[in-house]
C-alpha positions, -999 to +999 in steps of 0.1 A: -103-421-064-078-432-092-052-454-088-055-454-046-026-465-031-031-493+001-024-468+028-052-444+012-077-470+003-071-481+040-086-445+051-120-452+045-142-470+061-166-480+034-163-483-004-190-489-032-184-515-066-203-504-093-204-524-128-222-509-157-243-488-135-249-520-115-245-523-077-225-553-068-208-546-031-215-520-003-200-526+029-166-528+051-130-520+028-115-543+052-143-572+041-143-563+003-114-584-008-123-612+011-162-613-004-150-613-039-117-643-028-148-658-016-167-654-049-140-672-068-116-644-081-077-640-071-062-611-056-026-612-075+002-608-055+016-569-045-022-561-061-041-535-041-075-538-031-082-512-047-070-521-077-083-555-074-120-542-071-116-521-098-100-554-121-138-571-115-150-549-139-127-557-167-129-590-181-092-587-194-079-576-160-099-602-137-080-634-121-106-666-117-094-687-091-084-724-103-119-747-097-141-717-099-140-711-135-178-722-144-187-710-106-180-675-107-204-646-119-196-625-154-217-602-160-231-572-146-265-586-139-247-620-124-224-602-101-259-582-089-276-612-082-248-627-061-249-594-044-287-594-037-285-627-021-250-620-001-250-625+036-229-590+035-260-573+016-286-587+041-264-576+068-267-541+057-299-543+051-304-547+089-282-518+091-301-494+069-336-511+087-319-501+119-307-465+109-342-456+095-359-470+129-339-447+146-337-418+125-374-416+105-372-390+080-401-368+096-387-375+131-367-353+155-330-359+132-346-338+102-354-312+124-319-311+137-304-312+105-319-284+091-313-264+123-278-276+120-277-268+083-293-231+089-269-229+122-236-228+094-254-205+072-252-168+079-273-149+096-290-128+065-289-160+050-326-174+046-337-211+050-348-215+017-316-207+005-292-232-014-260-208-003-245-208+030-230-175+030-250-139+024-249-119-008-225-095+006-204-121+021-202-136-014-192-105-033-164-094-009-148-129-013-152-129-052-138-090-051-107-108-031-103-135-058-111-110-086-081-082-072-058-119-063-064-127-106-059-088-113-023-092-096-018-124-112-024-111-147-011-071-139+001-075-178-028-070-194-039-042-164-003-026-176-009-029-212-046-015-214-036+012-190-004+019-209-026+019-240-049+044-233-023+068-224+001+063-257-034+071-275-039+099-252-004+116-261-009+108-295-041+126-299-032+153-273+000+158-297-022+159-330-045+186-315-021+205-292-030+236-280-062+244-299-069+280-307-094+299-292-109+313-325-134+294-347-107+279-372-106+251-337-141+244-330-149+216-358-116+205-343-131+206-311-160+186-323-141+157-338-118+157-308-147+152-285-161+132-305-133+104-306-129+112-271-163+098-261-159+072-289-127+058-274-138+059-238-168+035-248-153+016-270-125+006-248-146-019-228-157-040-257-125-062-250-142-073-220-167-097-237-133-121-245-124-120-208-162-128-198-157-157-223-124-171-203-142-166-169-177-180-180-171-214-175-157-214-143-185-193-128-209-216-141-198-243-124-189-227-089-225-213-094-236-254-100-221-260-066-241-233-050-209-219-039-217-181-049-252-168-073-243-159-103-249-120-094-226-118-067-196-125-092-208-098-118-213-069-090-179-080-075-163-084-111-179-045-116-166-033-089-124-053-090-126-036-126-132+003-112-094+007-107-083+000-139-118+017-152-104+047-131-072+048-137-077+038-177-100+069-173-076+095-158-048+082-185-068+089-215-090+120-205-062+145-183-038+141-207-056+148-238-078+179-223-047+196-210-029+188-246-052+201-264-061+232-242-103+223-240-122+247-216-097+258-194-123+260-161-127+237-127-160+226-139-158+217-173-128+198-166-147+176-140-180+173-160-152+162-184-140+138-166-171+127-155-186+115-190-156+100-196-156+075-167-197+074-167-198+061-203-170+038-202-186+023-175-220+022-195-205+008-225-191-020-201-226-030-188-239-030-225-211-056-237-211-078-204-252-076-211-248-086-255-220-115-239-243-136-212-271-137-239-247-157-262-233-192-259-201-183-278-174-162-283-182-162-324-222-153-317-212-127-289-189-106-314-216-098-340-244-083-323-217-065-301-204-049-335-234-041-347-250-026-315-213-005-314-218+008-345-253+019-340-239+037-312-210+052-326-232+062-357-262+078-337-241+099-317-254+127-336-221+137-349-214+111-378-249+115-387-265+147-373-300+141-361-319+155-387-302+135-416-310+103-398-338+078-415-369+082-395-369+040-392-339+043-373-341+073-355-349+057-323-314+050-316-303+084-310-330+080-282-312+049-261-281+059-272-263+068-238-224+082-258-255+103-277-258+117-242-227+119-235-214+134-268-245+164-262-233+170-229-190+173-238-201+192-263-223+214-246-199+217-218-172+231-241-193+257-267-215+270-240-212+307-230-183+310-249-180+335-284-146+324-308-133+348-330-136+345-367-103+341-382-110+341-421-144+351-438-160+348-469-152+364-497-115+370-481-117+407-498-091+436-475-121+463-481-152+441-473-177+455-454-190+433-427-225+429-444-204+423-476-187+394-461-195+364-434-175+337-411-168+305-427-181+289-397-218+275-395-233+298-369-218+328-374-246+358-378-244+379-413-216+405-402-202+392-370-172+388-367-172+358-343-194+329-334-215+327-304-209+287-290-245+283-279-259+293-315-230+271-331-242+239-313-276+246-313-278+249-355-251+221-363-263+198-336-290+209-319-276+206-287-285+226-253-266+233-224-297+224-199-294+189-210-264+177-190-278+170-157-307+153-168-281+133-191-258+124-156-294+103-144-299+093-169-265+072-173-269+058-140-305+046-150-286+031-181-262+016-154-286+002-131-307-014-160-277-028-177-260-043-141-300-061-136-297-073-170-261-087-165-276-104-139-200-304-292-196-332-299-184-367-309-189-370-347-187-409-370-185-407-407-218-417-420-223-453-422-202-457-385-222-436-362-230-456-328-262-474-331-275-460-299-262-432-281-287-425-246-283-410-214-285-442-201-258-458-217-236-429-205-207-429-176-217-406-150-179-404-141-167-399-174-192-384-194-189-407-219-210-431-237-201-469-234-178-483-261-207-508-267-203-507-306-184-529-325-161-513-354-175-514-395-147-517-413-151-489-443-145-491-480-108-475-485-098-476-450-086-512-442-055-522-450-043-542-479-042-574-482-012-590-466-004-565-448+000-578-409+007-562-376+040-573-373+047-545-398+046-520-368+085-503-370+103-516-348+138-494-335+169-507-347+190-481-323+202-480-292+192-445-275+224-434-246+232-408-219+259-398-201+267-375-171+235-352-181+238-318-167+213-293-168+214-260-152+192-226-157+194-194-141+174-180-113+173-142-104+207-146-113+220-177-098+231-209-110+206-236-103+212-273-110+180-291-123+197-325-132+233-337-120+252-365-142+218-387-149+227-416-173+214-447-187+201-464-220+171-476-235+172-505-263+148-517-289+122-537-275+124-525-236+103-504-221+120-483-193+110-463-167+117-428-152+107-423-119+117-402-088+101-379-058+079-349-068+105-325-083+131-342-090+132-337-122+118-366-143+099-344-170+128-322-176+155-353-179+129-361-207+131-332-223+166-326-221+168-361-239+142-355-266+158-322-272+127-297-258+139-277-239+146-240-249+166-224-223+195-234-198+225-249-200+231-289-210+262-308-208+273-338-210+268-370-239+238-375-260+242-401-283+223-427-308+241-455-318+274-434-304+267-407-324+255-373-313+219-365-319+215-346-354+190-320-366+164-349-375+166-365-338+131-350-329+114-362-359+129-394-360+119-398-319+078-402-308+071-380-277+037-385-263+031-358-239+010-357-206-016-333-223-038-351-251-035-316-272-049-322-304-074-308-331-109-310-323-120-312-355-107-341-367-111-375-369-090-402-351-077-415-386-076-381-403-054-368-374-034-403-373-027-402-414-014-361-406+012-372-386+024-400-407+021-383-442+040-352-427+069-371-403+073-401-425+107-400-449+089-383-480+103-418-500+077-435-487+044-436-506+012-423-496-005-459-497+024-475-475+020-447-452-020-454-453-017-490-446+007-484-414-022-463-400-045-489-404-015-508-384-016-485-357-054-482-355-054-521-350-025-523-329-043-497-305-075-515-308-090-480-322-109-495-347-144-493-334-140-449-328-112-444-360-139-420-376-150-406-346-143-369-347-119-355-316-139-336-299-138-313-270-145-330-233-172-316-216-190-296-247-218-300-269-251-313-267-273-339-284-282-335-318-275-351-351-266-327-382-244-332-415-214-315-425-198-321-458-159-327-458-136-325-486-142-361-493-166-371-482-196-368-458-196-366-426-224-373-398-222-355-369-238-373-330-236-343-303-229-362-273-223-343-240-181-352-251-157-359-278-135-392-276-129-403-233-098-402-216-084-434-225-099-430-264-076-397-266-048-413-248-047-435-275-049-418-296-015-392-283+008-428-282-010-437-321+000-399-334+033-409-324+034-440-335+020-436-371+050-410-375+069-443-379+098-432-350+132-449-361+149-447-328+122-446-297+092-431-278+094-409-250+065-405-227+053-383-201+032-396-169+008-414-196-012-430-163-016-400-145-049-386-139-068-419-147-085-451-134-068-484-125-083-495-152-078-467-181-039-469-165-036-506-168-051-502-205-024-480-212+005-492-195-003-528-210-008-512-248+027-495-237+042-528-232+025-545-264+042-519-282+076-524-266+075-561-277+068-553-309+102-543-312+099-503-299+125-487-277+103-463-246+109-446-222+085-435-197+083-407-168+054-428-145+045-415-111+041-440-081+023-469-104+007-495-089+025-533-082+008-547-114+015-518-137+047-511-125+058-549-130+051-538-173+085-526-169+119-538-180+143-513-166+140-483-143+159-447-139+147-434-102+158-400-093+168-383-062+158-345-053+177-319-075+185-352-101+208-368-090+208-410-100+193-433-078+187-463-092+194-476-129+189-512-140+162-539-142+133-543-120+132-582-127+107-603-119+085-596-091+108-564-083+133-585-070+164-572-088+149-538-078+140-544-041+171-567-035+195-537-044+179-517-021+178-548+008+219-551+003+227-515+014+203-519+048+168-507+032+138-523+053+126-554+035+098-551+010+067-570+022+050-592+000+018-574-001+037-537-003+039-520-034+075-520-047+072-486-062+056-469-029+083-489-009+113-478-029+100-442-032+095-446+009+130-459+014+145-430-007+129-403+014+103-396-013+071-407+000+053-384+022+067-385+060+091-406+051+129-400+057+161-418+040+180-436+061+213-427+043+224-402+009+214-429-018+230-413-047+263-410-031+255-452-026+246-455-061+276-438-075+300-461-050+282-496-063+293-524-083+258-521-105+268-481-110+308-490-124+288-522-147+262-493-160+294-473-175+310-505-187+282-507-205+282-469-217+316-474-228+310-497-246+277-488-264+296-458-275+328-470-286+311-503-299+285-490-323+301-459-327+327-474-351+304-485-374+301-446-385+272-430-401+255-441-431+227-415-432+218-403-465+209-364-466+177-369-466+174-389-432+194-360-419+170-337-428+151-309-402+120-322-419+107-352-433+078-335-459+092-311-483+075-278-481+046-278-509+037-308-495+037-292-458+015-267-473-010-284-488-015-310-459-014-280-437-038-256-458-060-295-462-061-294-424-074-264-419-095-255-443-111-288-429-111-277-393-129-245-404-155-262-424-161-283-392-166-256-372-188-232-393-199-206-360-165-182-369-178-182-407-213-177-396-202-149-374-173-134-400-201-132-427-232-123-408-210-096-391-197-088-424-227-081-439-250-073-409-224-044-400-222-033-438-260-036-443-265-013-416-244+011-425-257+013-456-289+017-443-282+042-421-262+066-447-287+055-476-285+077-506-266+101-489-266+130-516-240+150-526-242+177-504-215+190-478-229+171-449-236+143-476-200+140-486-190+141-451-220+114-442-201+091-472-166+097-462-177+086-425-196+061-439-162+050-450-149+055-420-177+035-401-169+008-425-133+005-409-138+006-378-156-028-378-119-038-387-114-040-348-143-066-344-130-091-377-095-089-359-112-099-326-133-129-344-098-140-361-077-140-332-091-169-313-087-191-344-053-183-345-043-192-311-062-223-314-039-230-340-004-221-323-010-240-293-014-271-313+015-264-330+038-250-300+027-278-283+034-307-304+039-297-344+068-278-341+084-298-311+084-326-335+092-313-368+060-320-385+062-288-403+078-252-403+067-223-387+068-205-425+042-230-432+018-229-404+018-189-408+015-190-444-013-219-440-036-194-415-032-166-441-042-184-470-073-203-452-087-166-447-087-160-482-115-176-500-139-163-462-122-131-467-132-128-499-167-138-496-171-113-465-161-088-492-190-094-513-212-092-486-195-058-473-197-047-508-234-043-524-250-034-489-225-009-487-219+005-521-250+003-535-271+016-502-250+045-493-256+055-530-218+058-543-230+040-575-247+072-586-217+091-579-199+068-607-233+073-634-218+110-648-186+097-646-195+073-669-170+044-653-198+025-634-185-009-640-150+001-635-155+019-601-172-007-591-148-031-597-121-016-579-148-006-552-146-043-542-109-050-549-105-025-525-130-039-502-113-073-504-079-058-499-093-043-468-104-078-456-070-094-459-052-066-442-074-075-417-064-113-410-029-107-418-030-076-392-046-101-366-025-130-369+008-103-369-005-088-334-017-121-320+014-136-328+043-123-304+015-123-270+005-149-255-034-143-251-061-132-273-069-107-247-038-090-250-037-095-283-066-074-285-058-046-267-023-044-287-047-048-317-071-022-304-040+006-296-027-004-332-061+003-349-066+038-328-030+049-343-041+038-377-074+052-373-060+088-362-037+090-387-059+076-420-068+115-430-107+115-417-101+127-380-075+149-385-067+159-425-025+156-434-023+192-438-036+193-401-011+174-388+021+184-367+052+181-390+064+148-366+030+133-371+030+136-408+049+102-414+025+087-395-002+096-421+019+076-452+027+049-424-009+042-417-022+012-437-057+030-435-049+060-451-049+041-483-080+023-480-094+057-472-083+076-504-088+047-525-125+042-511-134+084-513-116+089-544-134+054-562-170+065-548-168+105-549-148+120-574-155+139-607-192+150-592-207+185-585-211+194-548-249+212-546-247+230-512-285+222-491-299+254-482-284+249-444-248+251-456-251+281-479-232+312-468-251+343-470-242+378-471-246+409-495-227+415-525-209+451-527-223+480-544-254+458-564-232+442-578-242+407-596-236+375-567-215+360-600-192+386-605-189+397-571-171+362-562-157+358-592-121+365-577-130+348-547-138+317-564-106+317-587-086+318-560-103+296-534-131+272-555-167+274-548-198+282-562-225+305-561-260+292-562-279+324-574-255+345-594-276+370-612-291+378-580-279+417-563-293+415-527-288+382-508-256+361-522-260+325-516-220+309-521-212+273-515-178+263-504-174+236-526-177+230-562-168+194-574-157+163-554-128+167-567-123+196-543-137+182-512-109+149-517-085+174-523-090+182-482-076+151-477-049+146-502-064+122-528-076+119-560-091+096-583-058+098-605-039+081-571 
């Protein structure tokens, strides 16, 4: 327990003392004080016994009783000895002797136990078994937290649902009311084909989500509370609504839009695929996230395994132009399946009229001419569906039951399978760093290591510690208001709170769980951001100016800061940013050093932040900007009290000119961390600094470090303001005058006076103690002494120069380039994202180019490059996903703290993440770039052109304009939401639109007239006509022997002249034109022709 009041420490019956993993009392609470009075130490007076045990472990904190100074044990190992030969130990021996004697661990009590432990289990639940309730027991109460977290975050439920139908409309709108002829069925085709595409690819969110959960299962599963398996089936199964109804948003919409197979059956088998393969896809990414440690390593084989997918559906790349080395794919591939089977489902049985044939001549005989469409017989004049998906793709109609088991075997396999570090500069790494020298409690290593002092680092010569700033102004209040709205009403949080704090006091703010200490502290630091305040704020009489929040430390209950860096790097941030910019960068260097000493920081000032709770052990280097750094994975980063320190030092090396406001800086650690604190608060109060401090019920000793104390009433009203005095007794003897029961020596001032108030748990006040406050003589001397601290300094004026008044200390280029310093820094410290950015990068691009290798310039060969192109983007959605964790990594620190205190703008911390994405941006562009360009074979293309080096040169500026847009589009979306979840699926509906709209699904000319904006709107539909028109144009199209048209020319007439006309009009070529039986024609001609489909050209 931390910081256990009397009455709870008075609960227990026994209580352990443990000293550097040494045993030194077991036995009685009752007889603990008394055994260590009797050893020679003193309990202070008010001191719990808690408190007191916990002081014989700190040599600072410990009390030797007068004549027992060379008597008393020291260390550890002394303390143990006494213990061993105690009269206290020996008696429990007997006790344990006794217990054993009576309950032998092979006697009749282990049999009872474990019948009394198997009696609590469940009945399914075996012996054996470390849980106590069955496997279904434990999914049905994950499924009723999992549906309790679905109704707590219903935004993101609204948002992905709401998503999936925007796209739905959207594409439902584009192909509205497809004809039934065969102009419609490569329509129908690409409109499947996204369909299926967006149905899987929807669930790749999910592997952030199983990131956020991950830890939190791993530890209930530590506790044996529920396996493991029991939260993945139940998470399946809380996620089928919003699978369902994500499923019925996208899919009805769109099939009745767009006028598919208008029949019962093929609706449902629909349907059907839709919900079978989103449900697939989510098993396959919940599968590629538990075999990664990290959000970063999970993202890349996930995009790579997508984009196999999405590639060997058989429509990108039809089956037989896929490489033979990675034709397996197609195999495992389950929207492969489910791509055959939509399609199959909407061709089969079914013959569409041919619209327009080739040659388009009025007085063509139907052997003289044929359908455009591949399928159509010589002389039909339609297409039979069956033949047309048996020779583009062949597909079969018999395959789509077989494909239904198969999914669920996919589903079934999939749900088994679903089934760092503190860091010194070199030279100051901790000589030994072992498990055994490690607290259990804490996780963290013993501060056994004494500090090096470092070349460049100390601080000059002459330079002392009485150069900490001391506060020259007196911070006031008066008749503080502050009301906020609820559901319409007028709520008052704080009513007329006032009071002072001056230059060397330390005051505190106490009061009854909420009534309002934390948001008087706001109010007064100028934090909050909604509401209503009134009343007087002033410094030195004067109202607070734009520069109060610099000019004022606030050390907040959270110890937010950068994990990356070091103790002093993060200290010499705050200073060089909120320090007046007049002040050099050595003077702002040596205070640091100041504040390191002052905080007694000196022996971890190089350690690197950390994370609590991550990493393991291992030693590595990492190379900083300058200079080297050597990296000791411990089990944590800095402890409690180390980052503690370091939130008050932030502060502090900012250099505040009127005072320091702290939030509950005890709370949430041991007597001893607390007392650290609280007497480090108080060094720095004599040292001339004005603080005040929200503390919740402190103990006697700690709460004696204060000068002056605020206590507040239920809905804020004043309580209390004045000095505590020695021993309490200004405090307690105000309270004694208006009929409060007397504090006892041994009570605890600050749990009596909380008691007497009504604050304290049961208890009740005896009579309305602001209304007795506001009547008292000590209330009418606290505005005598408001008047005249404002009227009294007020009329010496203001002498601030513009500078001082200033919203910022730093001007902007030097915001930036501490800023961009920063986090460059915490990127090179944290290599995993660029790891993952390049390898996915690269790995994505090599495999594209792989797959699409040499791709030749036939039809399907120019449509295999243009998707290649189109593959290429859509790893877009993955880069933003990598990015936008980074991003909110950096926003919370500067939400938190950064912009609160007017470190730097917010132009400067967006600018900042933009530029740090640059030089990784452009590196992931060069490894994007010869996979891609050179694999897929558009180099050729440029060889008759005779422009090889300049296509290839704006190839990759191309490339790397691609890769900004892609960090600038993440941080843009990120920005306004408050999760990277929702982030992403704003990011992910955002892409689709761009994607829909770039001119590869659906060409402009295809459009609806209202969607045709939407095609110049799109960022994508430039990098699309820049990419086709830089790799294909100015080439000859040679038609394989598949895509030819065939038919016979009129009369015996020449193939040549017969299309002649034909091809004037309409382009094309003919590939045997002297020949009179069987023409041969080819659509297209040139490149240039085939870009002209989509609206580009080279010249654009």
């Amino acid at each position: 327990m931390y910081q256990a009041s009397q009455p709870a420490y008075n609960v227990f019956d026994k209580v352990a003392v443990l000293y550097k993993g040494r045993q030194i009392y077991f036995g009685s609470t009752a007889l603990a004080k008394q055994y260590f009075v009797d050893m020679g130490y003193r309990c202070p007076d008010r001191q719990t016994t808690a408190d007191f045990l916990t002081s014989l472990t700190n040599p600072a904190e410990r009390v030797v009783r007068e004549g027992f100074e060379n008597r008393v044990p020291r260390t550890p190992d002394e303390f143990a000895t006494v213990w061993k030969g105690s009269d206290v130990r020996a008696s429990l021996m007997e006790e344990i002797f006794a217990f054993e004697e009576e309950h032998p661990l092979d006697g009749s009590g282990e049999e009872k136990f474990v019948a009394t432990r198997q009696a609590h289990k469940a009945s399914l639940v075996t012996p054996q078994s470390p849980y106590t309730i069955s496997m279904p027991m434990q999914i049905w109460l994950c499924m009723t937290r999992g549906y309790q977290r679905l109704l707590g975050d219903w935004l993101f439920f609204v948002v992905t649902v709401g998503g999936n139908l925007v796209i739905s409309l959207v594409l439902g709108s584009i192909f509205f009311d497809l004809p039934s002829d065969a102009s419609s069925m490569n329509s129908r085709c690409i409109l499947l084909f996204f369909a299926i595409l967006f149905n899987g690819l929807s669930s790749a969110l999910e592997i952030l989500t199983l990131y956020v959960q991950r830890p939190i299962v791993e530890k209930h599963a530590r506790y044996a509370l529920y396996h493991p398996a029991s939260e993945a089936i139940s998470s399946t199964i809380c996620d089928l609504p919003s699978k369902i109804l994500s499923t019925l948003a996208f899919n009805i919409p769109l099939y009745f839009m767009a006028k598919l197979r208008q029949e019962a059956d093929a609706f449902f088998i629909f349907l059907l695929f839709g919900f079978t393969t989103t449900l697939s896809m989510s098993m396959i990414i919940r599968t590629i996230g538990q075999t990664s440690r990290t959000i970063h390593q999970a993202l890349t084989p996930a995009a790579i395994f997508i984009l196999s997918l999405v590639i060997y559906t058989g429509f990108i790349l039809p089956t037989r132009d896929m490489k033979g080395w990675l034709r397996w794919i197609n195999y495992i591939n389950p929207i492969a399946y489910a791509f055959e089977s939509l399609v199959a489902n909407e061709f089969n049985g079914r013959q569409f009229p041919c619209p327009s044939f080739v040659p388009a001549y009025p007085n063509a005989a139907p052997n003289e001419r044929t359908c455009s469409v591949a399928g159509a017989a010589p002389g039909a004049d339609f297409v039979d569906g069956d033949f047309y998906i048996n020779a583009t793709f062949s597909y079969y109609k018999s395959h789509i039951w077989r494909y239904v088991l198969l999914f669920w075997m996919f589903l079934r396999l999939h749900r088994l399978l679903h089934g760092e570090v503190l860091i010194f500069r070199r030279g100051h790494s901790v000589p030994t760093l072992s498990k055994n020298s490690s607290d259990e409690e804490t996780g963290q290593p013993e501060r056994v290591y004494q500090h090096e002092k470092s070349e460049g680092h100390a601080p000059q010569s002459g330079v002392k510690q009485s150069a900490i700033h001391k506060s020259q102004s007196v911070f006031h209040w008066k008749d503080v208001c502050y009301d906020i709205s609820i559901k319409g009403n007028n709520r008052r949080i704080l009513d007329k709170a006032s009071g002072w704090v001056k230059p060397g006091t330390l005051t505190a703010l106490m009061g009854s769980t909420g009534a309002g200490k934390t948001t008087l502290l706001d109010v007064l630091a100028n934090r909050v951001t909604m509401g209503v305040v009134t009343g007087d704020i002033l410094v030195n009489g004067v109202l607070r100016d734009q520069s109060f929040q610099r000019k004022a430390g606030y050390v907040q209950q959270q110890d937010i800061h950068l994990e990356t860096s070091t103790v002093r790097e993060a200290l010499r941030f705050s200073a060089m940013l909120r320090q007046p910019a007049a002040v050099s960068k050595q003077e702002k260097y040596d205070y640091v050093e100041e504040v390191i000493g002052l905080l007694e920081m000196e022996a971890y000032a190089d350690a690197i932040v950390g994370v609590p709770g991550e990493g393991k052990s291992s030693t590595g280097l990492c190379t900083s900007f300058s200079r080297t750094v050597k990296l000791i994975r411990t089990t944590t980063g800095l402890n409690v009290e180390q980052r503690k320190r370091l939130t008050i030092g932030v502060e502090l090396a900012a250099k505040p000119d009127l005072l320091l406001f702290l939030d509950e800086p005890t709370s949430g650690l041991d007597s001893q961390t607390a007392w650290s604190i609280s007497s480090l608060i108080r060094k720095l109060s004599e040292k001339g600094q004005a603080i005040l401090v929200t503390i919740h019920q402190p103990s006697a000793l700690l709460f004696q470090q204060f000068d002056r104390l605020l206590l507040l009433a239920h809905g804020g009203k004043t309580v209390y303001f004045g000095d505590i005095g020695e021993n309490s007794r200004v405090l307690t003897s105000y309270f004694e005058q208006y009929g409060a029961t007397p504090c006892g020596q041994d009570e605890n001032p600050a749990e009596w006076m909380l008691k007497v108030i009504g604050a304290a748990p049961g208890a009740k006040a005896e009579r309305d103690w602001p209304e007795t406050w506001k009547e008292s003589h000590e209330c009418a001397e606290m505005r005598r002494e408001l008047e005249r601290l404002e009227q009294g300094v007020a009329a010496n004026g203001s002498t601030s120069s513009p500078d001082e008044m200033s919203t910022y200390a730093a001007p902007f280029h030097v915001q930036l380039a501490l800023c961009t310093e920063l986090v460059f820094q915490q990127y090179w410290r944290t290599p995993s994202y660029i790891y993952s950015k390049l390898i996915l990068s690269g790995g994505t691009s090599l495999f594209i180019g792989v797959s699409f290798y040499n791709s030749p310039l036939t039809m399907q060969g120019l449509q295999s490059q243009m998707f290649s192109i189109f593959m290429l983007l859509v790893v877009f959605a993955f880069l933003v996903y990598q990015t936008m964790p980074n991003f909110i990594l950096q926003r919370e620190q500067y939400e938190a703290r950064e912009r609160a205190s007017r470190a730097y703008s917010w132009y400067v911390f967006v600018l900042v993440n933009i530029i740090v994405e640059l030089p990784w941006n452009t590196l992931a562009a060069i490894v994007i770039f010869f996979p891609f360009y050179y694999l897929v074979g558009m180099y050729r293309n440029a060889i008759p052109t005779d422009a090889v080096t300049e296509r290839g040169g704006l190839m990759f500026l191309l490339i790397w304009a691609f890769m900004l847009f892609e960090s600038t589009f993440a941080d843009m979306v990120v920005a306004g939401v408050p999760t990277a979840e929702i982030g992403a699926t704003l990011s992910l509906l955002l892409f689709a639109l761009c994607l829909i709209f770039c001119g590869v699904i659906v060409p402009v000319n295809a459009l609806p007239g209202f969607w045709k904006f939407m095609y110049r709107v799109s960022p994508l539909t430039y990098r699309v006509e820049g990419l086709l028109s830089t790799g294909l144009a100015h080439n000859k199209v040679n038609c394989s022997q598949l895509e030819l048209l065939q038919f016979s020319p009129a009369n015996g007439t020449a193939c040549g002249d017969y299309m002649a006309p034909y091809m004037q009009m309409a382009g094309g070529s003919v590939f045997n034109a002297n020949s009179t039986d069987i023409c041969q024609f080819c659509p297209l001609a040139t490149t240039d022709a085939f870009l002209t489909t989509i609206s580009t050209s080279y010249g654009r």
